[in-house]
Structures are given as structure tokens and as C-alpha cells.
N, C-alpha and C positions, 0 to 999 in steps of 0.2 A: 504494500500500500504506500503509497505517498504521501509527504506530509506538507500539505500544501499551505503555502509557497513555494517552502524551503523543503532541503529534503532530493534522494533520488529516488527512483524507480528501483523496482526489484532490479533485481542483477545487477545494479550499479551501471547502467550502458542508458547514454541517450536517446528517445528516439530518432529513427532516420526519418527521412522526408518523404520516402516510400511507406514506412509503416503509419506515417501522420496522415499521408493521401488518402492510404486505405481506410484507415479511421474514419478519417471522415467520411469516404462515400458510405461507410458501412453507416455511422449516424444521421448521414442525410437518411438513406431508404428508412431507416425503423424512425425518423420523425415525419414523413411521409405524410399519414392519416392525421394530425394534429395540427403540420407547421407545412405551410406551405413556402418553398428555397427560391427567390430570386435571385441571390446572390453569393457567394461562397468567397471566404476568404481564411487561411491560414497565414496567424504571427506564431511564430513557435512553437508549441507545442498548444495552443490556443486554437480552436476551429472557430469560427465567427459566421453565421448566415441568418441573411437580412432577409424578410420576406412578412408572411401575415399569417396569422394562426387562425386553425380552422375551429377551435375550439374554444370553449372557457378558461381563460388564462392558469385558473386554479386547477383544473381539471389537467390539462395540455403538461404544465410542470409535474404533476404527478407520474404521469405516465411516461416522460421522457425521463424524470428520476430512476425510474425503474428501468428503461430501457439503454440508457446510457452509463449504469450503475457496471455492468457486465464488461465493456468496454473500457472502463478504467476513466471515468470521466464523468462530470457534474455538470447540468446545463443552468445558466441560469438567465433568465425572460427581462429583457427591458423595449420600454419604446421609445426610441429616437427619429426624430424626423417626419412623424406620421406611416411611419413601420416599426415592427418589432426587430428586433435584433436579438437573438438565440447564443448564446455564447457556451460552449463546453469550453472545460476545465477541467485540467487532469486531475484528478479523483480528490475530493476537498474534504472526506472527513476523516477526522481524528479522533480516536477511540483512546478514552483517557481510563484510568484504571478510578474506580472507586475507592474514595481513603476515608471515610465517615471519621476514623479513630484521629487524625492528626483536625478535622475542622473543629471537632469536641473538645480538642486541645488547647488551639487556641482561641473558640470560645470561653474557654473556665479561664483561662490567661488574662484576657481581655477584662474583663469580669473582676478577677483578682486584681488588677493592675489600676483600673479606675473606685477600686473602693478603697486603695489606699494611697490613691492623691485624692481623692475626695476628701478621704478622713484627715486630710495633713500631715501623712505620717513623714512625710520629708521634712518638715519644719517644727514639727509640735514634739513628738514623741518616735520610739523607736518600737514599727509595728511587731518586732519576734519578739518584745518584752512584753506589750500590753495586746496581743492579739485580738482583744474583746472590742479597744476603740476603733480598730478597721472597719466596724460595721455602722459608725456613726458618718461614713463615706457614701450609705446607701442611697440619699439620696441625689447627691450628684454624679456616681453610677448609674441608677437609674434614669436620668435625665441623658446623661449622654448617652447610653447605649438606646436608648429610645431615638432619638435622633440619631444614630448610627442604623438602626435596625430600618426606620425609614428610609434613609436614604438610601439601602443597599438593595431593601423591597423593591424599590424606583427603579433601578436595574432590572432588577427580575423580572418586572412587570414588562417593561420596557423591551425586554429582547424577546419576550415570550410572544409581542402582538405581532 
């Protein structure tokens, strides 16, 4: 798999301009029924065609996902010019390993670390003596991780639409 941008291809070998040619005719024919091709253009390993889809936009990307997935390549749909424009791209996902244990981590860090400059324990006292006044930090803990938790929501929400 490729790790796009960056990153090689299996085997470590570029492709040639015969293997990109073939590519592409092979994802011109299988977008066919969807994407109607006026026009055809390869930058690098990049296939680019301009033309008007026959389909519901939402619908058309699904089905060239799955068909261009085989292929080693990602389409993705814009409109310029009063045409759309179809862009593959060699294969654009990256499959990240699940770490639940280190974000739990430094969540309780986070957590720890704002209720004891809340509490003032830089300036007032010394928190591994008095451990109990760390909790007089709760509420400007609370307050920032509250506003922290929004704003990071806003992201989520954000990339999710």
C-alpha cells in the first residue's frame, strides 16, 4: 500500500508510463456507466479526466471508490469550469493501528497536570507533601479542559460533515 503522498509502492520500483497508460485506460472503461471522459490527461502518476457524470455525485464516488480501490488508486470529484474533473490518486488510505491505552494516558496526564497549576502548587505549596490541596485546582481544571474538550469536539465534528 502506499502512503500517500509520501511513501513508495510495493517493490520499491516506480511506475512506468506504460503501466500508468494502462491504468488509466483500465479506469477510464470501469468509470464508463457513471462518468462520462472528454478528456484525459496524465501528471505523474496522477490520471486526470475532464468530462460530466452521469450520475448523482454521491452515488458516482461511491462506486468509482470501489472500483478504483483494486487498481491501487482513489478518485476524487470536483467541478471546474462548468465540468467535473475526476482525479485518481494512487491509493490515499492509511490504516493507523488503534492505541486506546496511550490516548487514556495522556488524558489522566492532562487532567493531573491542570489541577495542579490550578491549585498553585508551583507557587503556594509543594503538591507530593500536601496531595489533598491538588484538588482545590478542580475548578480551573474543569474550566479548561471544558474548553479544551470543545474545541477538539469542533474538529470532530468538522471533519466528520
Amino acid at each position: 500500500m502506499r502512503l500517500w503522498p509520501f511513501g513508495r509502492r510495493r517493490g520499491g520500483s516506480a511506475a512506468t508510463l506504460d503501466d500508468v497508460l494502462i491504468t488509466e485506460d483500465l479506469l477510464r472503461r470501469s468509470s464508463e456507466d457513471v462518468f462520462t471522459v472528454r478528456e484525459r490527461q496524465v501528471r505523474g502518476g496522477i490520471i486526470v479526466f475532464r468530462g460530466a457524470l452521469r450520475a448523482e455525485p454521491r452515488h458516482a464516488l461511491e462506486v468509482l471508490l470501489e472500483r478504483f480501490r483494486p487498481f491501487g488508486y482513489t478518485p476524487f470529484l470536483r467541478a471546474e469550469g462548468g465540468e467535473i474533473v475526476l482525479q485518481a490518486w494512487p491509493l490515499a488510505e492509511a490504516a493507523e493501528r488503534a492505541r486506546p491505552g496511550v490516548n487514556v494516558l495522556l488524558f489522566v496526564l492532562t487532567c493531573l497536570t491542570t489541577l495542579v497549576a490550578g491549585s498553585g502548587a508551583f507557587f503556594a505549596f509543594d503538591p507530593f507533601d500536601e496531595p489533598a490541596r491538588i484538588l482545590n485546582g478542580a475548578p480551573f481544571a474543569f474550566t479548561l479542559l471544558t474548553i479544551l474538550g470543545v474545541h477538539e469536539f469542533g474538529h470532530y465534528f468538522t471533519a466528520r460533515h
